[in-house]
C-alpha positions in Angstrom: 0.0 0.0 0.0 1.8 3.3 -1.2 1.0 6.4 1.0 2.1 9.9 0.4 1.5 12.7 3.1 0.2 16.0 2.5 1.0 18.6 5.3 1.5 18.2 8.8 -1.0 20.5 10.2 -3.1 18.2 11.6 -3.0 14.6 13.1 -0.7 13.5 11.0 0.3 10.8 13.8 -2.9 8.6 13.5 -1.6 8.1 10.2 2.2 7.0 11.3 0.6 4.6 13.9 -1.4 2.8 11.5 1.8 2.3 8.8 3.6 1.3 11.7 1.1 -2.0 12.6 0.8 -3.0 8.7 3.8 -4.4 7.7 3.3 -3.7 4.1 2.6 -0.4 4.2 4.9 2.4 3.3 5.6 5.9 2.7 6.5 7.1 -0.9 6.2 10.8 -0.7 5.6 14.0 1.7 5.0 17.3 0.8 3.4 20.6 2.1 -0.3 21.4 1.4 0.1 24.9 1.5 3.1 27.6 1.0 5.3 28.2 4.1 4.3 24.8 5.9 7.0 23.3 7.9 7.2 19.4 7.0 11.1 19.0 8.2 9.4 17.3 11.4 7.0 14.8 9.7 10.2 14.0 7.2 12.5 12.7 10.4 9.2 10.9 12.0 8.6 9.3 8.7 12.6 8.0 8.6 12.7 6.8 11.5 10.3 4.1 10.5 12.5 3.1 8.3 11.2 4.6 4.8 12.4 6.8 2.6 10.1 9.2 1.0 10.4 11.5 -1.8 9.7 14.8 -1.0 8.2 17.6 -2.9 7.5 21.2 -3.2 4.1 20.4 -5.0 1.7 17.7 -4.1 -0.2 17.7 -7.2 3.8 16.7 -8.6 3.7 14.4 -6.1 0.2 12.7 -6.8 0.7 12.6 -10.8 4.0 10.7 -10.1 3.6 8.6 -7.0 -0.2 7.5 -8.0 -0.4 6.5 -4.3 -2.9 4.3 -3.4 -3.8 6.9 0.2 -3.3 10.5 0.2 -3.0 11.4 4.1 -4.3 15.4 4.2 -3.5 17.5 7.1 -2.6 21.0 5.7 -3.9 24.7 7.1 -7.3 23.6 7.5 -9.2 25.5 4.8 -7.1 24.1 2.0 -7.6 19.7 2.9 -11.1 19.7 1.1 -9.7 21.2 -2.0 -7.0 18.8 -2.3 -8.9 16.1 -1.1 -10.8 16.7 -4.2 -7.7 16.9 -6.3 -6.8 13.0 -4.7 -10.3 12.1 -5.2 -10.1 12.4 -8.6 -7.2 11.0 -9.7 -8.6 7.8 -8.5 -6.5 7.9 -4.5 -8.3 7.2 -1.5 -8.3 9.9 1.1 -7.6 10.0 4.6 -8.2 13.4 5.8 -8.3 16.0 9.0 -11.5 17.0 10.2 -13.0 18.9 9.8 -13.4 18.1 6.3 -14.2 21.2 5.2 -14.9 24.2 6.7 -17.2 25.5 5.0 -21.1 24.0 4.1 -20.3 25.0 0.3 -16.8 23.3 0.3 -18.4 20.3 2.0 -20.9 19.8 -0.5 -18.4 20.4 -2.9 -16.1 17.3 -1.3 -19.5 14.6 -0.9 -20.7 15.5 -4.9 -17.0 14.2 -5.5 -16.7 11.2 -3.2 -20.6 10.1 -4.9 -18.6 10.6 -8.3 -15.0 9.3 -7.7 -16.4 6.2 -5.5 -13.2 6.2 -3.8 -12.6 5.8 -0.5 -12.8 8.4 2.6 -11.9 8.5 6.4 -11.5 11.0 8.7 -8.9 11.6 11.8 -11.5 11.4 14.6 -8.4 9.4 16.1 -9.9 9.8 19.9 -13.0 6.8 19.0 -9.3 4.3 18.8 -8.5 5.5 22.4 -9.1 2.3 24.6 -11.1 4.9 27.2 -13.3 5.9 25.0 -13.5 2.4 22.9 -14.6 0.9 26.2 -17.1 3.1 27.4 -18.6 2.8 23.6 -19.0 -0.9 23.8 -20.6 -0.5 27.5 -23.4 1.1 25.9 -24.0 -0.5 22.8 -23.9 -3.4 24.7 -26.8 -2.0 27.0 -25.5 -1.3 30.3 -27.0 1.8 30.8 -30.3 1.1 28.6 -31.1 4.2 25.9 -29.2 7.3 25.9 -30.8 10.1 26.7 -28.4 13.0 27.5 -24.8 13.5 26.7 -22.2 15.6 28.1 -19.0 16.3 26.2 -16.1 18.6 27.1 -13.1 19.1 25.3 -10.2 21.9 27.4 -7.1 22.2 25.4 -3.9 24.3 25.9 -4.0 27.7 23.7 0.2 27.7 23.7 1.4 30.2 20.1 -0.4 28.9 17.4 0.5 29.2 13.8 -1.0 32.4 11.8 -3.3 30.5 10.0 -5.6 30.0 13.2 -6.0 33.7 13.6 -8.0 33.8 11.2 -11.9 32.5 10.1 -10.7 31.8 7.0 -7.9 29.6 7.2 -8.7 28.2 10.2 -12.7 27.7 10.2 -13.3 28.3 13.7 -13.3 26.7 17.2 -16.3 24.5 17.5 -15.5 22.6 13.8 -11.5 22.4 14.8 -11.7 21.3 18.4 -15.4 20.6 18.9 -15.9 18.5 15.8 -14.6 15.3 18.3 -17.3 15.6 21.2 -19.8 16.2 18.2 -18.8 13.0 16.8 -18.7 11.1 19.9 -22.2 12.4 20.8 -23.2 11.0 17.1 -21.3 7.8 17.8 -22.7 6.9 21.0 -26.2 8.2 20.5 -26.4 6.7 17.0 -29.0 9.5 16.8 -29.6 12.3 14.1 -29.4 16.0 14.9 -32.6 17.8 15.3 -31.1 21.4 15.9 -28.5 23.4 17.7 -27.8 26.4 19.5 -24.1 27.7 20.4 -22.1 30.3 21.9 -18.6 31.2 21.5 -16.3 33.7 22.5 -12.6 35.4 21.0 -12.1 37.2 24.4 -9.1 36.4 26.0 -7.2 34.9 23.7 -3.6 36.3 23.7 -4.0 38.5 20.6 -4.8 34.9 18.1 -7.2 37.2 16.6 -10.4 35.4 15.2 -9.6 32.5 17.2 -12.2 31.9 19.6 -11.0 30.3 23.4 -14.3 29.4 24.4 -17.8 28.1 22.8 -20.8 26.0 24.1 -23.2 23.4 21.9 -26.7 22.5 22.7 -28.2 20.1 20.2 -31.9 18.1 20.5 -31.6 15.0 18.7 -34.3 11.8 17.7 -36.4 11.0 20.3 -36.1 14.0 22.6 -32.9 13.3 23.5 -30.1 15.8 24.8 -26.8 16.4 23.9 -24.4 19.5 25.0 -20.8 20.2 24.4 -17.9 22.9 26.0 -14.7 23.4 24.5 -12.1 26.0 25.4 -8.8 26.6 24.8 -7.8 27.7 28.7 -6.0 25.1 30.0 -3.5 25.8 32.2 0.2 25.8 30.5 1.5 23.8 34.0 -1.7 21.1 33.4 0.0 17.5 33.3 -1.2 16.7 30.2 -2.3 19.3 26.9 -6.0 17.9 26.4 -8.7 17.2 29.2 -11.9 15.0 27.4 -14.7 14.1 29.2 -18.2 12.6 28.1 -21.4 11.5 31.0 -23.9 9.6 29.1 -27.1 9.2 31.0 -29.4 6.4 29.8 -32.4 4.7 31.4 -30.9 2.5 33.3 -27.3 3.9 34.2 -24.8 6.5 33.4 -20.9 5.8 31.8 -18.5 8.4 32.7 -15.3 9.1 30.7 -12.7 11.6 33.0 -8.8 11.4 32.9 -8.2 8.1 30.7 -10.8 6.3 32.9 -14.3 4.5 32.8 -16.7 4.8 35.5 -20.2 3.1 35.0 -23.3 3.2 37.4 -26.2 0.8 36.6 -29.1 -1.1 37.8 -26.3 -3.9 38.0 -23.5 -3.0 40.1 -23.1 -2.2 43.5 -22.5 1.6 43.6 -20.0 3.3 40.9 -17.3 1.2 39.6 -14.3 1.6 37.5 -14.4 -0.7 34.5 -11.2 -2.2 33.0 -10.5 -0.8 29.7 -10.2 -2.9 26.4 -7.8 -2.2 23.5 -9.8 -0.9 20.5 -8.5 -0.4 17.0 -5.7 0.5 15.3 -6.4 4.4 14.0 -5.9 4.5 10.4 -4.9 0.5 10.0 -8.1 0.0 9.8 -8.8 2.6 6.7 -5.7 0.7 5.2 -7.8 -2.6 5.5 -11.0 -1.0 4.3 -9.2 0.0 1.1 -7.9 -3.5 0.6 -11.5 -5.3 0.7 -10.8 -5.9 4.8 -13.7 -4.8 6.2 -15.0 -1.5 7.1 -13.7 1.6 8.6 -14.4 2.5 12.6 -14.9 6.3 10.7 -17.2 6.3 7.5 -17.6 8.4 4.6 -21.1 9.1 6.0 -19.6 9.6 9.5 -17.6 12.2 8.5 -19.7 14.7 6.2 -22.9 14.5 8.9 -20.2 15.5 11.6 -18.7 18.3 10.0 -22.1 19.6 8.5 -23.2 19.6 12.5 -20.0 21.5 13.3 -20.6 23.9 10.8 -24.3 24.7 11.5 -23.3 25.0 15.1 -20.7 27.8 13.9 -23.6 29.4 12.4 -25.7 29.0 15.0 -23.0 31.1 17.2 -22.4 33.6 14.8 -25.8 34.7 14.3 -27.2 33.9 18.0 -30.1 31.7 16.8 -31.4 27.9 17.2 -30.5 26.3 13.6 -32.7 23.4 12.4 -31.4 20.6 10.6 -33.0 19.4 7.4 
């Protein structure tokens, strides 16, 4: 399987860790996605697995030539649905970082050619992999706390210096798509539930001169079935916090409650005898398992599907922030 890279903007590491557990697997080619990206990092991580890439100046150079069989796209955000595109029709699968576009016309833009190339498409919601959250998804789809009926998702990163790009809406797309889009999908991938509507806040104050970038936001969605679903994200993390991300998801069903806080599982049910601390269980291999669905292997933990109704809920809950209003879904 012959895999080029295409900036390292994102989480370009899911893809590494997937190469690295399929043995016949290998990088052919990096390159930047956009003018003045730094790939001098992703070139050494990529070496020390023992390949030896070419590297260009111009993916498109490097697509024509390679013909890989997996385009990995992490580039300033604005630009990965535009050369997902590009990859989608020249025949290459895509791998790609959410959210997948970051904008509703460029998303539209990226499904009419996914229904036309009939390639195939993942995204790097890389946290469903984690064994924490892997284990408190199999708790309840297996039933343990009966039918969900509220969710709670938070997602608290470290602001640091970021790079220009996320200064401003139109490079970077905004707070609740970037860092939200995970607890959106997680409340989509537990719930297995379609959006009704949402309502969202967010907030640029305070956030060491990154201009548009906002360091705080809030999500409220109604889903199927009059069931609840809310989301907070900031970027205020303490710089001296032990580690640079806190996420945390409480979903409440019928008949119990699974907690995710700090790496660990905590369920309360019908069942047990007060609030227990359940053993986690190793889930997939991020990315390997996009390498296996392009090879006829099975199916991806992240669909197509998965990833376009995410980012079109990220997107109208950007909306729904900037102009202060409860947005319907169709």
């Amino acid at each position: 399987m012959k895999i080029c890279i295409i900036g390292t903007s994102g989480h370009y590491v899911y893809a590494l860790r997937g190469i690295k557990a399929d043995k016949s697997s290998e990088v052919v080619g990096i390159s930047p996605g956009c003018e003045g990206e730094n790939i001098e990092k992703l070139i050494s991580q990529v070496c020390e697995l023992g390949f030896k890439p070419k590297v260009y100046d111009n993916f498109r150079e490097m697509l024509a030539e390679l013909k890989p069989d997996i385009a990995v796209i992490n580039t300033f955000f604005y630009k990965n649905s535009q050369i997902a595109i590009d990859a989608m029709y020249r025949g290459i699968n895509v791998y790609i970082e959410k959210p997948v576009a970051t904008t509703l016309q460029d998303l539209n833009k990226l499904i009419d050619a996914y229904q036309k190339t009939k390639v195939k498409l993942s995204t790097m919601f890389g946290i469903r992999y984690t064994s924490h959250f892997w284990t408190a998804y199999n708790l309840v789809k297996g039933n343990q706390i009966g039918e969900v009926r509220l969710i709670h998702a938070q997602k608290s990163y470290k602001l640091g210096i970021r790079q220009d790009f996320y200064k401003r809406r139109e490079t970077y797309g905004g707070t609740i798509p970037w860092v939200g889009s995970h607890a959106v999908d997680w409340i989509y991938w537990f719930s297995g539930k379609k959006f009704k509507s949402v309502f969202a806040t967010h907030s640029k104050m305070y956030n060491n001169r990154h201009g548009d970038l906002e360091v705080s936001a809030t999500c409220s969605f109604t889903l199927e079935d009059e069931a609840f679903a809310t989301v907070n994200i900031d970027y205020l993390r303490p710089q001296n916090a032990p580690t640079h991300d806190d996420d945390r998801i409480r979903i409440v069903g019928t008949k119990g409650i699974v907690e995710v806080v700090h790496g660990k599982v905590f369920m309360l049910n019908e069942s047990v005898n007060g609030l227990i601390e359940v053993p986690l269980q190793e889930g997939p291999v991020t990315f390997y398992d996009f390498i296996k669905e392009v090879r006829g292997e099975g199916n991806c933990l992240v669909s197509a599907d998965d990833a376009f109704y995410v980012t079109k809920a990220c997107l109208l809950a950007r909306q729904a922030a900037d102009e202060n209003r409860i947005i319907e879904f169709e």
